[in-house]
PDB file with one MODEL, atoms N, CA, C and O in Angstrom:
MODEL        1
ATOM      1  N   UNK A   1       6.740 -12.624   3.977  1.00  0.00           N
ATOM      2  CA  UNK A   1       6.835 -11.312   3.380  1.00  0.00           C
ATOM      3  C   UNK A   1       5.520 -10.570   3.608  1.00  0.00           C
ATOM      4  O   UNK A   1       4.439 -11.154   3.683  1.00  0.00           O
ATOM      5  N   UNK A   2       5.684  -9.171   3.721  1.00  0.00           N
ATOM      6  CA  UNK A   2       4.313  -8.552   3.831  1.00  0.00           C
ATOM      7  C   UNK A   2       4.421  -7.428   2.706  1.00  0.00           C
ATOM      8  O   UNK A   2       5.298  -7.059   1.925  1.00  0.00           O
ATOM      9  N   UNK A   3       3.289  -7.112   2.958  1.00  0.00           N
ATOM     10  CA  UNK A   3       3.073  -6.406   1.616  1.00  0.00           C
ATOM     11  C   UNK A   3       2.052  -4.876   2.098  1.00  0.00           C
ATOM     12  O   UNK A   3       1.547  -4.988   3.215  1.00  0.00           O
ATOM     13  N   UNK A   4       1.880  -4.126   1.681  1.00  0.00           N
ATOM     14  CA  UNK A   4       1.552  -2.340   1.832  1.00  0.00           C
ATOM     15  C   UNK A   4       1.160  -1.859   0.143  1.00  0.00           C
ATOM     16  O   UNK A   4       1.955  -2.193  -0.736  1.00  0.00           O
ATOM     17  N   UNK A   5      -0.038  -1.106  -0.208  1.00  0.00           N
ATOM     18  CA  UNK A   5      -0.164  -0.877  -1.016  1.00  0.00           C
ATOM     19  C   UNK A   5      -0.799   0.306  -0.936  1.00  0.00           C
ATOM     20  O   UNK A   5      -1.667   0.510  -0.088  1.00  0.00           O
ATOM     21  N   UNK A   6      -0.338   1.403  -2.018  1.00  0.00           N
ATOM     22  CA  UNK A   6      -0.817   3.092  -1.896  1.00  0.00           C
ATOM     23  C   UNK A   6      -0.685   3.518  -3.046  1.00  0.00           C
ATOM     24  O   UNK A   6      -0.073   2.801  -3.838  1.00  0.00           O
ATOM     25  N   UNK A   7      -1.079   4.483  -3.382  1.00  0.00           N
ATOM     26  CA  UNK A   7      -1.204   5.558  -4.379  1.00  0.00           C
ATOM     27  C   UNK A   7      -0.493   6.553  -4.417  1.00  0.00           C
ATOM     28  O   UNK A   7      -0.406   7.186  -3.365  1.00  0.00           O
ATOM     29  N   UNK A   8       0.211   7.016  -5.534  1.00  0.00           N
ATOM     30  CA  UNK A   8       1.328   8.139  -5.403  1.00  0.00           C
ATOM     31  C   UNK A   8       1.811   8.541  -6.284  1.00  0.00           C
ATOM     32  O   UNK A   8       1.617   7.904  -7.320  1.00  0.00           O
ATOM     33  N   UNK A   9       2.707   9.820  -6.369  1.00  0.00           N
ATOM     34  CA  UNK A   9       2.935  10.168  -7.624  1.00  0.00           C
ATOM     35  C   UNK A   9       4.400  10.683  -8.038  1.00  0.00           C
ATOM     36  O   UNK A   9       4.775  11.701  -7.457  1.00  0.00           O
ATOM     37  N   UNK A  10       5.083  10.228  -8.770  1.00  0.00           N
ATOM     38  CA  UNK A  10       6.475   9.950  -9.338  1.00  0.00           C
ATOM     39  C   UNK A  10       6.823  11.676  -9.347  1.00  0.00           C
ATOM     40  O   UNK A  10       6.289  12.452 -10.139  1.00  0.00           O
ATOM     41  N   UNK A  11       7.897  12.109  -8.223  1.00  0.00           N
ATOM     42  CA  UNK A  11       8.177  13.323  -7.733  1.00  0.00           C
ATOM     43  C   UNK A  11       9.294  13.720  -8.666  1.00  0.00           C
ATOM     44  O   UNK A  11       9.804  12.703  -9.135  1.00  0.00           O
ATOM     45  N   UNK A  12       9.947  14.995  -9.173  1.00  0.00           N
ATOM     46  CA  UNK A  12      11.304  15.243  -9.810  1.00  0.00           C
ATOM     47  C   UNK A  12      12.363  14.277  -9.128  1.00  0.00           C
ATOM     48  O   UNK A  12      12.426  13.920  -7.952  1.00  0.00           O
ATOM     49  N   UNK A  13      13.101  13.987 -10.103  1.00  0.00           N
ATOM     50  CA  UNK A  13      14.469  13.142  -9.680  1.00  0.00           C
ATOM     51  C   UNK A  13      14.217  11.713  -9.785  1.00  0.00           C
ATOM     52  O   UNK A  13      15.084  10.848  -9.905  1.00  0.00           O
ATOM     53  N   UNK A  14      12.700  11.500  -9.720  1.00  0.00           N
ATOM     54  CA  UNK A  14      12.321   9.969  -9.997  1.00  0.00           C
ATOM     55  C   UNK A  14      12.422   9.691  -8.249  1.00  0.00           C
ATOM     56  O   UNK A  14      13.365   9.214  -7.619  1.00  0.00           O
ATOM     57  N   UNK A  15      11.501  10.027  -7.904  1.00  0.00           N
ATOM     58  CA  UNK A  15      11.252  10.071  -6.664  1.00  0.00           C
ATOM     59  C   UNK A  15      10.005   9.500  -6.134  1.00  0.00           C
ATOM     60  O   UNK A  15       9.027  10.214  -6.351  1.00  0.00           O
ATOM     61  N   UNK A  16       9.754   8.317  -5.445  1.00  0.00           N
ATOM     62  CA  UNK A  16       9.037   8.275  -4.983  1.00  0.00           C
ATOM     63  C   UNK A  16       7.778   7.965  -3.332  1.00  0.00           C
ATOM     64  O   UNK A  16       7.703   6.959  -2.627  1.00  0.00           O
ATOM     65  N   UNK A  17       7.229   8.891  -3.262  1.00  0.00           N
ATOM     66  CA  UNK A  17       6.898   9.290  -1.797  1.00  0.00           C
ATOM     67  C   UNK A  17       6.211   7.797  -0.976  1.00  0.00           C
ATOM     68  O   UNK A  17       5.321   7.264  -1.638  1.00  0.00           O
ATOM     69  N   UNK A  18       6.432   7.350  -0.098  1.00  0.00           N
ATOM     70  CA  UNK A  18       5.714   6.873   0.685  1.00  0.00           C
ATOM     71  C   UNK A  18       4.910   7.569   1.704  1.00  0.00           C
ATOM     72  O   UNK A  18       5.421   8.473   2.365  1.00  0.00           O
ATOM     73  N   UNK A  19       3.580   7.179   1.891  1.00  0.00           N
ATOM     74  CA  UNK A  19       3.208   7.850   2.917  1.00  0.00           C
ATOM     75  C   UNK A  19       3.589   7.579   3.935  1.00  0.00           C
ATOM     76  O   UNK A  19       4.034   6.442   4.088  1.00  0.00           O
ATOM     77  N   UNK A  20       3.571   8.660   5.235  1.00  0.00           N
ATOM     78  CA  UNK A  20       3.940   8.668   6.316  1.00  0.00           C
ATOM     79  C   UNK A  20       3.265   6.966   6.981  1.00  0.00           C
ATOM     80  O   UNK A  20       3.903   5.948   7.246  1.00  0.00           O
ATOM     81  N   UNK A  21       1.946   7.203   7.069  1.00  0.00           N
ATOM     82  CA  UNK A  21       1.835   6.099   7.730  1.00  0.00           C
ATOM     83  C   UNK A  21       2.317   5.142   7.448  1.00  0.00           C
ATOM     84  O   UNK A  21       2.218   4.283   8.324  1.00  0.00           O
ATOM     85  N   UNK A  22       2.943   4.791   6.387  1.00  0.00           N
ATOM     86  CA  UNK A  22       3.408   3.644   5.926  1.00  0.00           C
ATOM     87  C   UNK A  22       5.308   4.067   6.568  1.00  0.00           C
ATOM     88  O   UNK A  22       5.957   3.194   7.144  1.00  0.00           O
ATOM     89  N   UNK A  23       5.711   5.052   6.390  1.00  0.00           N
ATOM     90  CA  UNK A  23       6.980   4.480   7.002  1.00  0.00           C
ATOM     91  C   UNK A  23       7.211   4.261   7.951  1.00  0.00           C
ATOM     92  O   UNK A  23       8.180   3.535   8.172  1.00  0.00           O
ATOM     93  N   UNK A  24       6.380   4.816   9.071  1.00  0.00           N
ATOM     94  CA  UNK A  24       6.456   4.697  10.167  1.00  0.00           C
ATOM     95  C   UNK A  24       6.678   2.965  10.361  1.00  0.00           C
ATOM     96  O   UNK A  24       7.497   2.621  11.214  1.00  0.00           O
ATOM     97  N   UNK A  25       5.956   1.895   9.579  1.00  0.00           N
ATOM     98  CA  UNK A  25       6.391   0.527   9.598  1.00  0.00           C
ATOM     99  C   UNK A  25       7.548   0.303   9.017  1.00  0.00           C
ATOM    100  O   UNK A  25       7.522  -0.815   8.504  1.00  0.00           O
ATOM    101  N   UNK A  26       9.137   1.154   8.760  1.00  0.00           N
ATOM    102  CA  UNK A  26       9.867   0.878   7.839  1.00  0.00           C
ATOM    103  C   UNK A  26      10.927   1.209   8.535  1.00  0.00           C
ATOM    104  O   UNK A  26      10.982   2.334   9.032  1.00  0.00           O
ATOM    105  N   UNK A  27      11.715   0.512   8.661  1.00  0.00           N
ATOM    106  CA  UNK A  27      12.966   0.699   9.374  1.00  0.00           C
ATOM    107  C   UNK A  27      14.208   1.495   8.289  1.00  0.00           C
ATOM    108  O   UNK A  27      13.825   1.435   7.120  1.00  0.00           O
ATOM    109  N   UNK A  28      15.405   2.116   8.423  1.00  0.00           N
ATOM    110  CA  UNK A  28      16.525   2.378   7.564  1.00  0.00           C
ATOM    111  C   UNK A  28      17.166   1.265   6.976  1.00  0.00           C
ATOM    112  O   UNK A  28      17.301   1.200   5.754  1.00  0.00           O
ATOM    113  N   UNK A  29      17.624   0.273   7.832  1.00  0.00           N
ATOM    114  CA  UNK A  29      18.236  -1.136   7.476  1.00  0.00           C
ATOM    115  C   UNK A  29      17.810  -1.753   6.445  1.00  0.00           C
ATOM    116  O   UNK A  29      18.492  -2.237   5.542  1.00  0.00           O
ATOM    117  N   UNK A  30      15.886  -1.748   6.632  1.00  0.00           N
ATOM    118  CA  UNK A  30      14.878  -3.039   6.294  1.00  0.00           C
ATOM    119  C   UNK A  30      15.626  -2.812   4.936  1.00  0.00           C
ATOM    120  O   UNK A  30      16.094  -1.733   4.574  1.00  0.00           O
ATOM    121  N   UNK A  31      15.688  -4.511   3.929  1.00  0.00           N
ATOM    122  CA  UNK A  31      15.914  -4.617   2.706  1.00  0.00           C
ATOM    123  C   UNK A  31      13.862  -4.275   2.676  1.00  0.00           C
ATOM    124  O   UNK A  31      12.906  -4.224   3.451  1.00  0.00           O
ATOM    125  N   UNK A  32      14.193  -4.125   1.205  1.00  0.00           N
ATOM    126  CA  UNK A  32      12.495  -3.726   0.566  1.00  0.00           C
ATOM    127  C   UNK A  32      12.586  -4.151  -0.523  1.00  0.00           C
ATOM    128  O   UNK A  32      13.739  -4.267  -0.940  1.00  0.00           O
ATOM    129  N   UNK A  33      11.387  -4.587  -1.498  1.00  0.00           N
ATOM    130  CA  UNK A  33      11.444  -5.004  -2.429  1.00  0.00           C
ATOM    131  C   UNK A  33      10.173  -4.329  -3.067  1.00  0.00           C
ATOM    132  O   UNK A  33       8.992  -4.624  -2.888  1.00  0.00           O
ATOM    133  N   UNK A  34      10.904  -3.019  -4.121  1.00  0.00           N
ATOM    134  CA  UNK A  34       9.427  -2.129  -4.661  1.00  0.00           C
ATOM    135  C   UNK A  34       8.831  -3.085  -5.917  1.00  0.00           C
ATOM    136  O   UNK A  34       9.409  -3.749  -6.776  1.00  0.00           O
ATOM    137  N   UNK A  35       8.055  -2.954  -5.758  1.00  0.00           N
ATOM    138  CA  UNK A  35       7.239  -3.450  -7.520  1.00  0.00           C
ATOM    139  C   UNK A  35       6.246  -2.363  -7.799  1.00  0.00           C
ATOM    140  O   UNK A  35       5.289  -2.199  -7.043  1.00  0.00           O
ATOM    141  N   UNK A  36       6.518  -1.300  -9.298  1.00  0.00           N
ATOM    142  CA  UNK A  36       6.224  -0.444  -9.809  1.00  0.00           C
ATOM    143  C   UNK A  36       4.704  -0.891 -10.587  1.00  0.00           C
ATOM    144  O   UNK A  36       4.804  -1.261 -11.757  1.00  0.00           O
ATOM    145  N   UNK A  37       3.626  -0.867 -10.101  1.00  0.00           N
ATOM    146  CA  UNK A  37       2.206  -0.857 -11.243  1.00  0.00           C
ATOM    147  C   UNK A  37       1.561   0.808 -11.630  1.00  0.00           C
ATOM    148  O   UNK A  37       1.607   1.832 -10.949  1.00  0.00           O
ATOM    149  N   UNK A  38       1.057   0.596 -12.801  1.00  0.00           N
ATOM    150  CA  UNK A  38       0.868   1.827 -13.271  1.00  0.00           C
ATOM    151  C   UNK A  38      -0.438   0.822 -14.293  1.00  0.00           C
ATOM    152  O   UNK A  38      -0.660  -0.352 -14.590  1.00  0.00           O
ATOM    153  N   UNK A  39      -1.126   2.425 -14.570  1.00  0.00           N
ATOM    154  CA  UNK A  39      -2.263   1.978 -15.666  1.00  0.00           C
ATOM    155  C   UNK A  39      -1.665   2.320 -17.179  1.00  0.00           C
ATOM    156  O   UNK A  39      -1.175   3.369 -17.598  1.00  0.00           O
ATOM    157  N   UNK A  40      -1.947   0.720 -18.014  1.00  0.00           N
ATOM    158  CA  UNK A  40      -1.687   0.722 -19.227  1.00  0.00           C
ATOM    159  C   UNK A  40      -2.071   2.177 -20.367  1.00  0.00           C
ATOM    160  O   UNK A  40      -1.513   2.981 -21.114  1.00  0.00           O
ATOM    161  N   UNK A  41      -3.193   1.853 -19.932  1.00  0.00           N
ATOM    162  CA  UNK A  41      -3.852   3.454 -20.917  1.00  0.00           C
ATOM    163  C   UNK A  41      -4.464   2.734 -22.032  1.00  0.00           C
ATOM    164  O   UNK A  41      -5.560   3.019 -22.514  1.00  0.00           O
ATOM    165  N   UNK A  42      -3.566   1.623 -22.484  1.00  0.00           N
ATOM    166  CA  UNK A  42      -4.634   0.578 -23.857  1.00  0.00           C
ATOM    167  C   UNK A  42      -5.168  -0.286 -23.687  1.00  0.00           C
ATOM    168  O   UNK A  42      -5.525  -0.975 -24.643  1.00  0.00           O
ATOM    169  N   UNK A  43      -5.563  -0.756 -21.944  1.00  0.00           N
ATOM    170  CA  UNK A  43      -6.103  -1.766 -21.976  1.00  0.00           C
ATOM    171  C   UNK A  43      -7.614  -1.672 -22.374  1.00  0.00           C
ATOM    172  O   UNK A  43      -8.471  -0.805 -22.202  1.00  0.00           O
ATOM    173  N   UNK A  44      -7.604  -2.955 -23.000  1.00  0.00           N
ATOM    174  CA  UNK A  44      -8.789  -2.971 -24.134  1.00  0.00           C
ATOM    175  C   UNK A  44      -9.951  -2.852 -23.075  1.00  0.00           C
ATOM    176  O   UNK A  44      -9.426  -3.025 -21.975  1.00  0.00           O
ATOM    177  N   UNK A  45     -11.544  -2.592 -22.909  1.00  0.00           N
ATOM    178  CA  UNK A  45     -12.304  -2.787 -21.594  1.00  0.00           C
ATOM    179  C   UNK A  45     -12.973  -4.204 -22.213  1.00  0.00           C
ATOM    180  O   UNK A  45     -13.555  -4.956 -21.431  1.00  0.00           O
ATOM    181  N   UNK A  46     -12.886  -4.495 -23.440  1.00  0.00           N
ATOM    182  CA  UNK A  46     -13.785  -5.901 -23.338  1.00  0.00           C
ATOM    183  C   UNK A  46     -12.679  -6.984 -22.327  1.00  0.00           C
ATOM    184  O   UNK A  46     -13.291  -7.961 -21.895  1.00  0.00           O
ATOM    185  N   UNK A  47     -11.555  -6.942 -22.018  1.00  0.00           N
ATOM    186  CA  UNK A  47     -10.401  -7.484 -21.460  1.00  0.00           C
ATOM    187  C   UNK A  47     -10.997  -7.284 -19.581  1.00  0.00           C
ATOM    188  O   UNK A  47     -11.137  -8.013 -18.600  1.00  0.00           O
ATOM    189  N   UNK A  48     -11.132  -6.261 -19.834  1.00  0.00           N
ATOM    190  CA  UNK A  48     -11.154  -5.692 -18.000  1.00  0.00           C
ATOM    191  C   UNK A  48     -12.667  -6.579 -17.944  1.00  0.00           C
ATOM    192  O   UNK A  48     -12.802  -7.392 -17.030  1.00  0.00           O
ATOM    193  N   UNK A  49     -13.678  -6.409 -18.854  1.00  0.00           N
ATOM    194  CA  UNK A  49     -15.121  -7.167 -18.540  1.00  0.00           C
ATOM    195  C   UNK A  49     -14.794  -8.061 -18.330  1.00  0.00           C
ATOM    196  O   UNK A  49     -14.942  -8.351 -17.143  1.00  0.00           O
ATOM    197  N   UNK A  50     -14.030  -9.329 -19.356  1.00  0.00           N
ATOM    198  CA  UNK A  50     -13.783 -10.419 -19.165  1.00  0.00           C
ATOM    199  C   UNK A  50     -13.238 -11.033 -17.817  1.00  0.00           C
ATOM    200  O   UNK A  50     -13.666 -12.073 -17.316  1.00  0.00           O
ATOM    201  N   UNK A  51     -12.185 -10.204 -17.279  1.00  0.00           N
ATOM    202  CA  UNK A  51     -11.807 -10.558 -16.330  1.00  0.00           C
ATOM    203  C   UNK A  51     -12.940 -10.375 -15.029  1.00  0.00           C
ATOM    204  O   UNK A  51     -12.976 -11.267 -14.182  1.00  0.00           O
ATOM    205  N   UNK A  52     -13.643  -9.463 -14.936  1.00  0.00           N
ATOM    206  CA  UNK A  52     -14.213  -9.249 -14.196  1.00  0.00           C
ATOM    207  C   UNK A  52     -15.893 -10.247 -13.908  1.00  0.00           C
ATOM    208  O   UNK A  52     -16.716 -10.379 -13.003  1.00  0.00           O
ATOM    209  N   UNK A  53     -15.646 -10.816 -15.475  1.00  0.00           N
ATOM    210  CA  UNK A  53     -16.820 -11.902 -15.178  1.00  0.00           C
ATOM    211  C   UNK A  53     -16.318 -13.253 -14.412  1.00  0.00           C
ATOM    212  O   UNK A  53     -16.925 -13.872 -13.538  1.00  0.00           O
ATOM    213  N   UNK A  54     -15.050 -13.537 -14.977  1.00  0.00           N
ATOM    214  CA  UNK A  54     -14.816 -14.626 -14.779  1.00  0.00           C
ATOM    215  C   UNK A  54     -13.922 -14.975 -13.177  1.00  0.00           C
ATOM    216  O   UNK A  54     -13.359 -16.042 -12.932  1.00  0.00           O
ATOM    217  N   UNK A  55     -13.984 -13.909 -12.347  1.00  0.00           N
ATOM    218  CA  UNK A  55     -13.767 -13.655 -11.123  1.00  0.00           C
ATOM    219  C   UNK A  55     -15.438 -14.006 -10.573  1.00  0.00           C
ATOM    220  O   UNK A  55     -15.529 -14.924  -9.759  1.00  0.00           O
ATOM    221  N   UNK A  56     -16.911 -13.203 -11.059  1.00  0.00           N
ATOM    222  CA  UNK A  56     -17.601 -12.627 -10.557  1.00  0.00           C
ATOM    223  C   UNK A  56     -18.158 -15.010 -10.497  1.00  0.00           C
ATOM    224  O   UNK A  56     -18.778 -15.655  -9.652  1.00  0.00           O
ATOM    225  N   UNK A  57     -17.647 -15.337 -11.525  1.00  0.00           N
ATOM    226  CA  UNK A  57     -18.256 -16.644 -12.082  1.00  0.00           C
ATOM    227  C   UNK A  57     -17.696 -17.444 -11.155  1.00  0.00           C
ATOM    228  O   UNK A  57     -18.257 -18.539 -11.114  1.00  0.00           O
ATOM    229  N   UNK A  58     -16.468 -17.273 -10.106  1.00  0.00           N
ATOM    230  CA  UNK A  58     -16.053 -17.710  -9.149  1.00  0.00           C
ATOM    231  C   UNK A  58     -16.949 -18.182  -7.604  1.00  0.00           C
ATOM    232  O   UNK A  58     -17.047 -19.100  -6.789  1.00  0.00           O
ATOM    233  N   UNK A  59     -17.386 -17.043  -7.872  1.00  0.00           N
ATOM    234  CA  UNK A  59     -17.802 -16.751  -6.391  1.00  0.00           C
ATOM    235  C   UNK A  59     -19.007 -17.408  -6.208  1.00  0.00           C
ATOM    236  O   UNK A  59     -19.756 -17.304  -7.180  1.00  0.00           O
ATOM    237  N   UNK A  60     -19.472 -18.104  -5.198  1.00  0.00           N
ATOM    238  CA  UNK A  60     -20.771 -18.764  -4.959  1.00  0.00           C
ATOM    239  C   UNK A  60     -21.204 -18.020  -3.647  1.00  0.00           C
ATOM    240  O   UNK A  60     -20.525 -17.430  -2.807  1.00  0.00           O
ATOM    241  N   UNK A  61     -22.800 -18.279  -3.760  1.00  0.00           N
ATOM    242  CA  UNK A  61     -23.841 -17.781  -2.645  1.00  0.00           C
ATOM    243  C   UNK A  61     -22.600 -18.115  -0.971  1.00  0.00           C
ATOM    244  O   UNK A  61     -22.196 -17.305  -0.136  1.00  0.00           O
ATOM    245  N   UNK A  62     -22.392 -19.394  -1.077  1.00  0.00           N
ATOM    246  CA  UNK A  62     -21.123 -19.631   0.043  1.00  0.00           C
ATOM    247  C   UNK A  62     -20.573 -18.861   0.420  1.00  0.00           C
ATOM    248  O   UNK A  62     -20.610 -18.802   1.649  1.00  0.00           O
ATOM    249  N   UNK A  63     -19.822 -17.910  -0.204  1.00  0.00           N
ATOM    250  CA  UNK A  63     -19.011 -17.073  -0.029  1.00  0.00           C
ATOM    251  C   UNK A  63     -19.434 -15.862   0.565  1.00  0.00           C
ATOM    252  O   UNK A  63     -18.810 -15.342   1.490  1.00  0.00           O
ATOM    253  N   UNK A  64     -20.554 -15.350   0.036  1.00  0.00           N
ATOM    254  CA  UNK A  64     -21.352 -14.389   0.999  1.00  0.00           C
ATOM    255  C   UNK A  64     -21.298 -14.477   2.635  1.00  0.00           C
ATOM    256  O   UNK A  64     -21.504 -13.386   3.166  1.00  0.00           O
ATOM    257  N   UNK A  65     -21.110 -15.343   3.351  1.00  0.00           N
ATOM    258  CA  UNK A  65     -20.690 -15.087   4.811  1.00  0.00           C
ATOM    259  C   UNK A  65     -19.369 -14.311   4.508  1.00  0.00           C
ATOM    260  O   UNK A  65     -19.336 -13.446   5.384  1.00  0.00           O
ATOM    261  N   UNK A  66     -18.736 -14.232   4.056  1.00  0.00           N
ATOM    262  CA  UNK A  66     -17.037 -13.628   4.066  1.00  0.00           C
ATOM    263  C   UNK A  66     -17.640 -12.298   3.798  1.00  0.00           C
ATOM    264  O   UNK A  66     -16.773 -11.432   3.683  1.00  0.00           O
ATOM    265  N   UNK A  67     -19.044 -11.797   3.643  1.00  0.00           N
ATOM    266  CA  UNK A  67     -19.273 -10.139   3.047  1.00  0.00           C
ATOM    267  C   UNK A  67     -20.297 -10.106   4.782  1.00  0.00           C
ATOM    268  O   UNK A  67     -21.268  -9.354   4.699  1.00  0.00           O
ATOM    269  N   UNK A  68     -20.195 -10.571   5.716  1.00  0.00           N
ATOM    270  CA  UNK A  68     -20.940  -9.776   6.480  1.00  0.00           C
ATOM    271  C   UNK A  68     -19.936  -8.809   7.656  1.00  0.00           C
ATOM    272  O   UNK A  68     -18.762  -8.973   7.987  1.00  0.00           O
ATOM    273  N   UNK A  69     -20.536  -8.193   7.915  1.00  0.00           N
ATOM    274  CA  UNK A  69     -19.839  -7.519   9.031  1.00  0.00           C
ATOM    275  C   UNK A  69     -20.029  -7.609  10.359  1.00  0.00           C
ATOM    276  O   UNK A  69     -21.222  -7.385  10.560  1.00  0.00           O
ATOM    277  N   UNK A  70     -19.174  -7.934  11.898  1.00  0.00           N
ATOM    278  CA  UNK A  70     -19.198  -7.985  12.846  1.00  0.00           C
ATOM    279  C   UNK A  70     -19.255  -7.275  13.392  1.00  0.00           C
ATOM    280  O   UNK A  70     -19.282  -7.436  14.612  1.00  0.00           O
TER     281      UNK A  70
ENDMDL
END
């Protein structure tokens, strides 16, 4: 399965746009499988910190080759 991810905004009729560049990879036939994310609005930020430490607590000096550029 592959996957495409964009930003967009829920048109009258409950409509929603893909960008061009993206259909251009999309056939009429293709089955698709949408999954709708949106921002909560209550998520707590001590929640978003947390998560964001315990990602940051992941990562070792090692991993820094995966941040250089060719």
């Amino acid at each position: 399965m592959k996957a495409i991810e964009f930003q967009t905004k829920l048109h009258d009729g409950g409509i929603i746009e893909i960008p061009e560049a993206f259909q251009k990879q999309l056939s009429k036939e293709q089955d698709l499988r949408v999954i709708v994310l949106m921002e909560d609005g209550k998520q707590d930020m001590s929640w978003k910190q947390l998560t964001t430490k315990q990602f940051f607590e992941g990562y070792s000096d090692e991993d820094a080759v995966y941040d250089l550029k060719k």
